[in-house]
N, C-alpha and C positions, 0 to 999 in steps of 0.2 A: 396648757401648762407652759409654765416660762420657763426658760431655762437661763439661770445665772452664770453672765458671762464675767465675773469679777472676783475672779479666784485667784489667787500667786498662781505665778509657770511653776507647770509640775515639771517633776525632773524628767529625763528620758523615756525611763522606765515606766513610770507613773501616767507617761502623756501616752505613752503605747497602751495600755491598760485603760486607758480614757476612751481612745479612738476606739478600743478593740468593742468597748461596751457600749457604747453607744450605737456604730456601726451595728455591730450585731444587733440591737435591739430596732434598728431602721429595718435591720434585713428581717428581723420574724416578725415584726406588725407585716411587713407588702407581704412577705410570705404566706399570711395566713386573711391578706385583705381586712384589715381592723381599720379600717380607714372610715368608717361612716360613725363608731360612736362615740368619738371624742372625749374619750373618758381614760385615765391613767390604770387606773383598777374596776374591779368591779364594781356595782353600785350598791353602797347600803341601804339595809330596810331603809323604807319612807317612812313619815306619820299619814296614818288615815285621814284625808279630806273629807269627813260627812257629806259634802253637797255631791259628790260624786258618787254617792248610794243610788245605786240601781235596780231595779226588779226584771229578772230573766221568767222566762216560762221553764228554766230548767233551775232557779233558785235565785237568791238575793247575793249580791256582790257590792263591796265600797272599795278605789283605788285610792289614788293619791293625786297634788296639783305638782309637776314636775317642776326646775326652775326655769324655765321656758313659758311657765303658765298654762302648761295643757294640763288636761287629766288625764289619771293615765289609768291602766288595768292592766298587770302583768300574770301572767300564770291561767290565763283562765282553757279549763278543758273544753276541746270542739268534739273528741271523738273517746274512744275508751282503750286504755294502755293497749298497745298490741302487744301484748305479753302472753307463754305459753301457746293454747291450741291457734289464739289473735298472729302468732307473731305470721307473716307471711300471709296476712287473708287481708280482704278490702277494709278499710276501718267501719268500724261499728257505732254509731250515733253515743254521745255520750250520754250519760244515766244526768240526773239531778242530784243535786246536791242539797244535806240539811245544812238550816241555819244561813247565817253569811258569809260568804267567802271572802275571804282580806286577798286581794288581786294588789298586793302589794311586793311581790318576787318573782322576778320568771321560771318560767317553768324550766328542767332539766334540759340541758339540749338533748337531742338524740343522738346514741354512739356511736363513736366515730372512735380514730388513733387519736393522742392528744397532741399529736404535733408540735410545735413551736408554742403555741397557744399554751398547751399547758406548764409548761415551765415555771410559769408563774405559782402553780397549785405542789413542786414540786415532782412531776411527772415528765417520764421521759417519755420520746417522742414515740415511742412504739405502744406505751401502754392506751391505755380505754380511756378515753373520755367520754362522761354522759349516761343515759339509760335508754333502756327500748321502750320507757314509759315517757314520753317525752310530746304528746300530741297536744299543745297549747298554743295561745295564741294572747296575743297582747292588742290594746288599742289605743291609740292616742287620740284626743278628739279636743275643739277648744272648752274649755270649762263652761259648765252649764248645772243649774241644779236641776233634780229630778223634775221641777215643777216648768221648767223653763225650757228644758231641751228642747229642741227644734222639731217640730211637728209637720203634718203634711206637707205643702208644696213648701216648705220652709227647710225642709233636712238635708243635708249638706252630702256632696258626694264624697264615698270609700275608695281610698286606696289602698290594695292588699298588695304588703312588699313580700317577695319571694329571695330569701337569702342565697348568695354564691357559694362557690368552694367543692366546683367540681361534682355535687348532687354525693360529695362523701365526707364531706367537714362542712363547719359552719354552724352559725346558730342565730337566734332572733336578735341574743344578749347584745350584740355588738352594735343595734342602731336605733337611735333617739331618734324618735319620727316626730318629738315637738315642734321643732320649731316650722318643719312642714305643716305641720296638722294645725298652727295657730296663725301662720302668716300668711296661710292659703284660704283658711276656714274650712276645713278639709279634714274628715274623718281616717287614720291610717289602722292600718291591721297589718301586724307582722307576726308571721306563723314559724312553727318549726314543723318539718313533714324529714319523714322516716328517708337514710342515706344509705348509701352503696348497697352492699348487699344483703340489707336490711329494706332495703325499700325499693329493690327490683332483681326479683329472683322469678324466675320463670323456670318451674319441675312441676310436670303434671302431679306428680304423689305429694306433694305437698299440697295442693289443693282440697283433695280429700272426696269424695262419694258423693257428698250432698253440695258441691262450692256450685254458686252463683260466676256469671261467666267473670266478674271485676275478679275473683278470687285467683280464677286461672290466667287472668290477665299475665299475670306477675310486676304490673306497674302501682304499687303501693305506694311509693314517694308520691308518684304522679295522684292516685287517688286522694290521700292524704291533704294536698291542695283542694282539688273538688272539693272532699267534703269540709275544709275551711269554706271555702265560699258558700256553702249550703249553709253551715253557719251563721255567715253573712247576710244571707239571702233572710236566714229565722229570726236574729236578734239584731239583727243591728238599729235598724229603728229604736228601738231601746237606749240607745245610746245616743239618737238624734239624726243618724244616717240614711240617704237615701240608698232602698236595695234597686232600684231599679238605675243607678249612677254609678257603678263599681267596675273601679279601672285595676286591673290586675297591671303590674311592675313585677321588675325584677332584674340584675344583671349577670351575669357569666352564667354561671348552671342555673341561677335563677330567671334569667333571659332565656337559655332554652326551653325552660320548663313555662316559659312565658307561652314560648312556640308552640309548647306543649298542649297549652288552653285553648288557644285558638284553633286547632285540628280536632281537637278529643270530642263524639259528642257528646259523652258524659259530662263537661262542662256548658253544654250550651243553655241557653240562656240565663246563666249565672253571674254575666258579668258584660259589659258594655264599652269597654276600649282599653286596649292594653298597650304598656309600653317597653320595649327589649331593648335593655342597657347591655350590649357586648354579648348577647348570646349567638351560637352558632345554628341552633336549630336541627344539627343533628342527632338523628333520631335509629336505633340497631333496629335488624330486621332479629324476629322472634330465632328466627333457625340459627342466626350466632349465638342469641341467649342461651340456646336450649340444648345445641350440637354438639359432639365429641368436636376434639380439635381434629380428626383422622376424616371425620364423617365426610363422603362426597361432597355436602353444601358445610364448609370448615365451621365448624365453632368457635367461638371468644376462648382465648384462652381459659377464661376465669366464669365461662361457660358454668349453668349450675350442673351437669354432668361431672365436668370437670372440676366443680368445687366437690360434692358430693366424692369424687373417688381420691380427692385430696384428701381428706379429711378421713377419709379408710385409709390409705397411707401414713397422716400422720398419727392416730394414737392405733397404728399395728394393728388394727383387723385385716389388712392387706399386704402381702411384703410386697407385689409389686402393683404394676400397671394391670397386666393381663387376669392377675387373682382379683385382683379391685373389682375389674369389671364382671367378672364372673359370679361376685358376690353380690351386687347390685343386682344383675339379670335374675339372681336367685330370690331376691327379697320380694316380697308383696311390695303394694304401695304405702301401704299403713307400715310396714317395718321401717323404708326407707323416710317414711313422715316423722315419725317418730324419732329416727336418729337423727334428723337435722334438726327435729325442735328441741334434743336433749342438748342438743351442742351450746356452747357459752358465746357469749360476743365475743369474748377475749379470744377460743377456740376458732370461731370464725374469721375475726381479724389477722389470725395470725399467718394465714394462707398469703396473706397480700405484701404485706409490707408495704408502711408506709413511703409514700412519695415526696411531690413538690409540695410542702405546708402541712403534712399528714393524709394528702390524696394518695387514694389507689384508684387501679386500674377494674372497672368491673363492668359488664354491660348494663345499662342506662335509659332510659326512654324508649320502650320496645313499642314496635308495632306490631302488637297481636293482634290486631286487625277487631278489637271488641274499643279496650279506652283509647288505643291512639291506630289511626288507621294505617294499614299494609303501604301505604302511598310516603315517600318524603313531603315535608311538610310544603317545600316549596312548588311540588306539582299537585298538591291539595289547595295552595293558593290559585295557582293559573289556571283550576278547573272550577273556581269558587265553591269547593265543597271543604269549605271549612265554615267557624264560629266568625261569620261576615260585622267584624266591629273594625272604627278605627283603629290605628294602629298607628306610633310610633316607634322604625328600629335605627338605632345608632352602636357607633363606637369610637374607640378610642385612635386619636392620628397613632400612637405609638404603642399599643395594645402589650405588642409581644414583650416588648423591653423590661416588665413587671418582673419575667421569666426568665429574662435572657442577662438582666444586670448580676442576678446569683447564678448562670448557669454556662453563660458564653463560655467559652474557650479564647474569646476576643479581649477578656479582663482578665489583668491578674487580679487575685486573691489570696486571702489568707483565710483558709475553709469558709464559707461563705461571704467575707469579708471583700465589696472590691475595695480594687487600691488605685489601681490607675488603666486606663485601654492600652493593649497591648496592639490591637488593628482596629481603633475608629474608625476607619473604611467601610471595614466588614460586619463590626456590631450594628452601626447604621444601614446597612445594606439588609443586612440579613431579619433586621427587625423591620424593617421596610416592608420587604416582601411577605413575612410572616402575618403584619397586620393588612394588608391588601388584600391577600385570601381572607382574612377574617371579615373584612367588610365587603366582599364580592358576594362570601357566602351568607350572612348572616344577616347585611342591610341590603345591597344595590339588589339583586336577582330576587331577594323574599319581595322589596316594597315591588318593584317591576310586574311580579308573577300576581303581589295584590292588588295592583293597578289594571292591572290587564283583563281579568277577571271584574273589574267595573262593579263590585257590588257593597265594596266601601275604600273609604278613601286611606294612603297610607302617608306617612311622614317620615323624614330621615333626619340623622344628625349625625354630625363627625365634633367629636369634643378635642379641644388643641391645645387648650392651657397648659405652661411646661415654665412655669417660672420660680421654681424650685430655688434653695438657698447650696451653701453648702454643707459638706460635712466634712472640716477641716480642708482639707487642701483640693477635694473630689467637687468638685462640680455637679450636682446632679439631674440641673437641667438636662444637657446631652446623655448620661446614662438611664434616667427616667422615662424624661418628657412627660407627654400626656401618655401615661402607661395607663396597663389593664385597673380598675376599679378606682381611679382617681378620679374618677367626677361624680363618684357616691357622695362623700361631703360636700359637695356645691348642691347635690340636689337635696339632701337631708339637710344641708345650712349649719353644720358644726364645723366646718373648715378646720379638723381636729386631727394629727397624727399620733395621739399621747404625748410619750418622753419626744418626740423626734417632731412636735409640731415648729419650732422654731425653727431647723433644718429646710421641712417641706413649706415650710409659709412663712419665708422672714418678713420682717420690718414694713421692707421696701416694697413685695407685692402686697402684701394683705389685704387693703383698702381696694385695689379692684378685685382682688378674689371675692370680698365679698360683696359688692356691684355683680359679680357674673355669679355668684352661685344666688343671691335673687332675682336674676332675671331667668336661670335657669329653674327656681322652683315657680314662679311666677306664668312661666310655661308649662310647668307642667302640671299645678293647679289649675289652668284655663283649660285643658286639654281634658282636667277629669271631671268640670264641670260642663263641657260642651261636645269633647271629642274633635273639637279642633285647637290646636295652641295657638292659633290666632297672631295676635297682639299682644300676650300674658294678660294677666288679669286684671289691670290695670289699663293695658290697650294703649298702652305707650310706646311699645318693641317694636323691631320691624318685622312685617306681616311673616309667619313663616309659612308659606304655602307647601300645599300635598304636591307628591311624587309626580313630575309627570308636566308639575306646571312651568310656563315661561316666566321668566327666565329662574333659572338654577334647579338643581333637584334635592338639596339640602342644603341646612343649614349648621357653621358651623358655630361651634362656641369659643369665643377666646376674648381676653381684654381688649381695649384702644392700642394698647401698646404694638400688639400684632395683627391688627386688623381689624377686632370688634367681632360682633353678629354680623354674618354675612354669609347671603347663599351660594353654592359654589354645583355645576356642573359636573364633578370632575369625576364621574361613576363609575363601576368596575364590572367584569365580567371572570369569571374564572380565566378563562380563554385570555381575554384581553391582559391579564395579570400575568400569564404566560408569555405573551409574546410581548411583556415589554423586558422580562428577562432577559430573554434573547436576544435581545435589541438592544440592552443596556450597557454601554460601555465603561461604565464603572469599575465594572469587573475586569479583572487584568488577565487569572487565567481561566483555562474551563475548569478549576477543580473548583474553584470560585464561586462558578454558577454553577457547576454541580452538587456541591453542598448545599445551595438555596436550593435546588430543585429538590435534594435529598429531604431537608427539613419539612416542605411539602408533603412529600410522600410520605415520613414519616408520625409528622401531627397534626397535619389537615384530613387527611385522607383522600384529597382530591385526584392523586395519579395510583395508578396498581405498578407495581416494582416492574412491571413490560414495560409498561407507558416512561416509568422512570429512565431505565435501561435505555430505549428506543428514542426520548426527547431531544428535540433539537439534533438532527442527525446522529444521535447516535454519541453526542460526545460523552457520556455518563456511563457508559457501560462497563468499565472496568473500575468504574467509584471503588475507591478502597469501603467507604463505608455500607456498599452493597452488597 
């Protein structure tokens, strides 16, 4: 969308009210990552395209041809609502369907707070967005008629995208997989799978007498994925895709749930190379899911104990803590089942309050040692007991800054609005080190742990692009850069921020953005046809060799302007990330570099408040913020 820059100067007032609304509307697209679908509003019904009628073994379906030229199918069910006694069990295969399904609307997201996102529907950021009937799935594929799709060794490989936002917002609606799925010749699937505490909750009574161990798992989100691919695995030939060629994607929470595949062996053999756009890979142990927060091995806050006696607090079966618990120990299991499954979303949600974009805080990815094993992922790689596929993981040079542009203390603002750096020293520092840990933890030491283990090969990438416009007098190269989820549209190919694309992609770069956002689908077409990205698919690139080889150990992405494609050494270790802290004389005082070690501790996870306390001799121990 363009934006008309040929209006009279508004007056004072009017140009405040200008900056305010546009700013604001920069700040909730990055706030809620809308950066992949390129679209202003939502998208209206299609017309039915006849050639794209298909015949499922669970009914007959016709989509539409996108304007990208794919065809597309939105809405279509992989599993059955988990609604009622469903809500909290493994998903359930879905049923058949009469007649034909018009796969012309996506399906409902799953519920979530509506965040910034919803503003638009008139919703404020605390209420519901979505349903708990929400288990669909979309495919974009290039146009073929029933008679022509591509057959045996002719069918084209699946890429299944795994949407971000924390594993608590988010949804499929926001990414047009055309112009990947037609430039690559590459079938995509993007799914929605069950969020926060809707799609991992671990209470034995909710299980119930007769559950299957997936049920007691309490990793539902996680399943939900599965059995999209099992999906995959059933129909997609139907569609003209090879099942035995399916690269599972994903970035941020969809990057770890990337993580996720690869360890689970509920997923194995489902899928044959995956690729992890910024995810961390961490993974809770089942005893914080499940634990009081008092308990000897501590519980998650938001622990399902701990939501369960929340929730007798809040509609007064409880006056306090100590009755709460008392009345729990009293109930059967089927009482306590039954009271969670009577509760609402809304009732549920309301325990959390929303966070950054409508995220809360709930445990995530458990290792109940049935779908995701007792092991962190990255010591499941160095003992090669995992889902042994290629693999590509990367991230962003400036990941954290997505976060830190609405949240520093380093910018002023006007409630979410910046205005200007109040310490560019420290926001760049601080964002520095924040994405360093995110790439020590979630690319250098995972590709390293799957290298080492020699039983398939991995790939890295650092994405660098930061050639941003402005937004009036703000600069947002330096406040962005290559922040978190900005190299979703180079790899989906819509280079789209809605209202704010002229901002984030003026004029002047555009034409190599879009040179690197086809060389970066280009790679990662070649990768989901071979499991290596080679050359891209064309075999023009330069070679991006696996982890480990000479010379470099990744590659990054950025235009001619800053360097190009080029491999670069420069790898991390937690450890090593630490001691270049210490080392770094950027910083002026210790409160300096004690607040970077605090930020660590406080959203990495990687030090315990001793460790915190005790670093670097000791200088952090009276941190005001400790």
């Amino acid at each position: 969308m363009n934006i008309s820059r040929s209006h009279p100067r508004p007056s004072p007032r009017r140009g405040l009210r200008s900056l305010q609304a546009r700013t604001r509307a920069l700040g909730l697209l990055l706030l809620t990552s809308l950066v992949a679908c390129g679209q202003d509003e939502p998208p209206s019904r299609p017309s039915i395209d006849e050639s794209s009628a298909r015949e499922l073994s669970v009914g007959k379906l016709v989509g539409f041809t996108s304007e990208d030229g794919a065809h597309v199918w939105r809405g279509i069910p992989f599993a059955q609502p988990p609604i009622g006694d469903l809500r909290w069990r493994a998903p359930r295969s879905a049923k058949a369907w009469a007649g034909t399904l018009e796969a012309l609307e996506f399906g409902s997201p799953c519920i979530q707070y509506a965040g910034p996102a919803g503003r638009s529907e008139g919703l404020e950021d605390s209420d519901t967005l979505g349903s708990e009937d929400c288990l669909t799935l979309n495919v974009f594929a290039p146009p073929s008629t029933p008679e022509n799709a591509p057959t045996g060794s002719h069918r084209l490989p699946v890429m299944l995208w795994i949407h971000g936002g924390g594993n608590s917002i988010g949804s499929a609606l926001l990414y047009d997989a055309s112009r990947l799925a037609v430039s690559q010749d590459v079938i995509v699937v993007t799914i929605h799978y069950r969020l926060g505490v809707f799609g991992w909750f671990a209470h034995d009574a909710v299980a119930g007498a007769n559950a299957t161990a997936e049920d007691q798992s309490g990793n539902f989100g996680t399943l939900d994925t599965i059995a999209a691919l099992e999906w995959v695995q059933e129909h997609i030939s139907d569609f003209g895709g090879d099942p035995e060629r399916v690269t599972v994607f994903g970035e941020s929470a969809g990057g770890s749930d990337t993580f996720a595949m690869l360890v689970s062996p509920r997923a194995a053999g489902l899928f044959h190379r995956a690729i992890v756009q910024s995810g961390s890979g961490d993974l809770i142990k089942l005893e914080a899911a499940q634990n009081w927060i008092d308990d000897t091995e501590s519980g998650h806050v938001h622990s399902s104990n701990e939501v369960l006696l929340a929730l007798l607090l809040a509609d007064g079966t409880a006056a306090d803590r100590d009755t709460g618990r008392q009345t729990i120990t009293s109930w059967t299991p089927t009482q306590v089942s039954d009271y969670l499954r009577g509760k609402t979303p809304t009732e549920l949600l309301s325990l959390y309050g929303g966070g950054f974009g409508g995220m809360y805080d709930t445990p995530k990815l458990i290792r109940d040692g049935v779908v995701l094993p007792k092991l962190d992922p990255r010591e499941s790689f160095s003992l090669g007991a995992y889902n042994a596929v290629p693999v590509i993981f990367g991230t962003n040079r400036d990941e954290v800054k997505l976060f830190a542009a609405f949240g520093s203390k380093d910018v002023a603002r006007i409630g979410i609005i910046p205005l200007w750096f109040k310490n560019e020293r420290m926001y760049h520092l601080t964002a520095e080190y924040g994405t360093k840990f995110w790439k020590a933890r979630g690319v250098d030491e995972a590709a390293a742990a799957i290298t080492s283990a020699g039983r398939a090969p991995a790939f890295a990438y650092r994405f660098d692009w930061d050639e941003e416009g402005k937004m009036l007098w703000f600069d947002l190269s330096p406040l962005l850069g290559a922040a978190h989820a900005f190299e979703i549209p180079f790899v989906f190919g819509g280079l789209a921020f809605g209202p704010v694309t002229d901002n984030i992609f003026p004029e002047s770069s555009r034409p190599a953005a879009r040179i690197l956002s086809d060389q970066m689908m280009s790679y990662w077409g070649q990768f989901a046809y071979t499991g290596d990205p080679g050359r891209g698919r064309d075999g023009n690139l330069p070679q991006w060799k696996n982890w480990g080889a000479d010379p470099g150990q990744f590659l990054i992405f950025d235009t001619p302007a800053d360097g190009g494609l080029r491999l670069s050494a420069e790898t991390l270790t937690t450890q090593t990330v630490l001691e270049q802290i210490a080392n770094d004389d950027r910083f002026e005082t210790s409160k300096e570099r004690c607040t970077v070690y605090w930020d660590i501790y406080r959203f990495n996870g990687r030090l315990s408040l001793e460790e915190f306390k005790t670093i670097d001799g000791g200088i952090c121990k009276d941190f005001e913020g400790a």
